[in-house]
N, C-alpha and C positions, 0 to 999 in steps of 0.2 A: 482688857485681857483679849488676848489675840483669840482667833478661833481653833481649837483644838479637839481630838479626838480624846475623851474618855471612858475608860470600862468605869464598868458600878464600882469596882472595890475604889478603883482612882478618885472617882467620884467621892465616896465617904470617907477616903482620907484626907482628899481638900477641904471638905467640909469641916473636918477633926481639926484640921489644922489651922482655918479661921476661925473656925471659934475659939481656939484657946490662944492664939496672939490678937485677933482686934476682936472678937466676938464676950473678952473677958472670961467666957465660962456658960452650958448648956442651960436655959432655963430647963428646969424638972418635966417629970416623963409628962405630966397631967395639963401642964400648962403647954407642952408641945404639943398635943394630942390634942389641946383647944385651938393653937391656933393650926394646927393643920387643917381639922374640921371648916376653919374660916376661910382660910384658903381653898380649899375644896368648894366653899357657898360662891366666892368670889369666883374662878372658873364654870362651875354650873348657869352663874347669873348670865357670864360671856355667853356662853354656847347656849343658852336659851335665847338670850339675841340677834344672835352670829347664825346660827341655824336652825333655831326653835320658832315658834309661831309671836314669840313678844317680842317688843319695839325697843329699839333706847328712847329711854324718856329723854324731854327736851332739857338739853344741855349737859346731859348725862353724857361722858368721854366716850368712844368706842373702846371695849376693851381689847389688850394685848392678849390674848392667848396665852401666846409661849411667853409670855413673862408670869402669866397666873399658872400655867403650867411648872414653869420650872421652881414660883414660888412651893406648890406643892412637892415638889421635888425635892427640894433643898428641904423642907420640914419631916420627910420621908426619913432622907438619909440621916437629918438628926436622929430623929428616937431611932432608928436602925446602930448607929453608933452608940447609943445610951444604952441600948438593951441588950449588943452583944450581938447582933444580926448580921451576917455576912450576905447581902443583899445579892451580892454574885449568887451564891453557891444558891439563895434561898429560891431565888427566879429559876433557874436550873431545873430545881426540885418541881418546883412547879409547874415548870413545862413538862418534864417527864410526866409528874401526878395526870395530867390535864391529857397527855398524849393517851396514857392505855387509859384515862377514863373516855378519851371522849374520840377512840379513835373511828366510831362510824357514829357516833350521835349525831353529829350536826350534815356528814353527808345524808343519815339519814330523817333527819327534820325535814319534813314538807312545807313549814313553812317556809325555812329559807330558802330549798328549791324554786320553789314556788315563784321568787322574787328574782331569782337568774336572769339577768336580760332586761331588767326595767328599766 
């Protein structure tokens, strides 16, 4: 597949639309929500390596990142298509919630101040 730009809504109707011609049909919300979790252990394990204080064991792969990234991605926008979730609209909402909650919290954290310039 070529390189292209997609929004989230693009996003979850490619996905809708793989799984129901080669994907056969969504496994169920419990089973997606397990492997999401895995995927989620499987990127944490990367970036514990990658820029954490642990090593790769010997003959352990380098992980890809943005391939354990985009797998949690893609497990995302499944249950977001199972339950009905407009993943556009949702991130939206959430950036607004997050703007008047936290519109001087973080300039006013001294810790991150603190860290300006390191």
């Amino acid at each position: 597949m070529s390189e292209q730009n997609l929004s989230i809504s693009e996003a979850q109707a490619l996905v809708d639309q793989w799984i129901k011609t080669i994907g056969v049909r969504y496994f169920n919300e419990l089973t997606n929500m397990s492997i999401l979790m895995e995927e989620v252990g499987e990127l944490a394990r990367g970036m514990a390596r990658t820029y954490g204080e642990q090593s790769y064991k010997n003959g352990e792969t380098k992980t890809d990142l943005s391939d354990e990234m985009a797998d949690v991605l893609w497990v995302l926008l499944c249950l977001a298509n199972q339950t009905g979730v407009n993943l556009n609209q949702a991130l939206l909402k959430s950036i607004e919630k997050k703007t008047k909650r936290d519109a001087d919290r973080h300039k006013n954290n001294q810790k991150l101040s603190d860290s300006i310039g390191d």
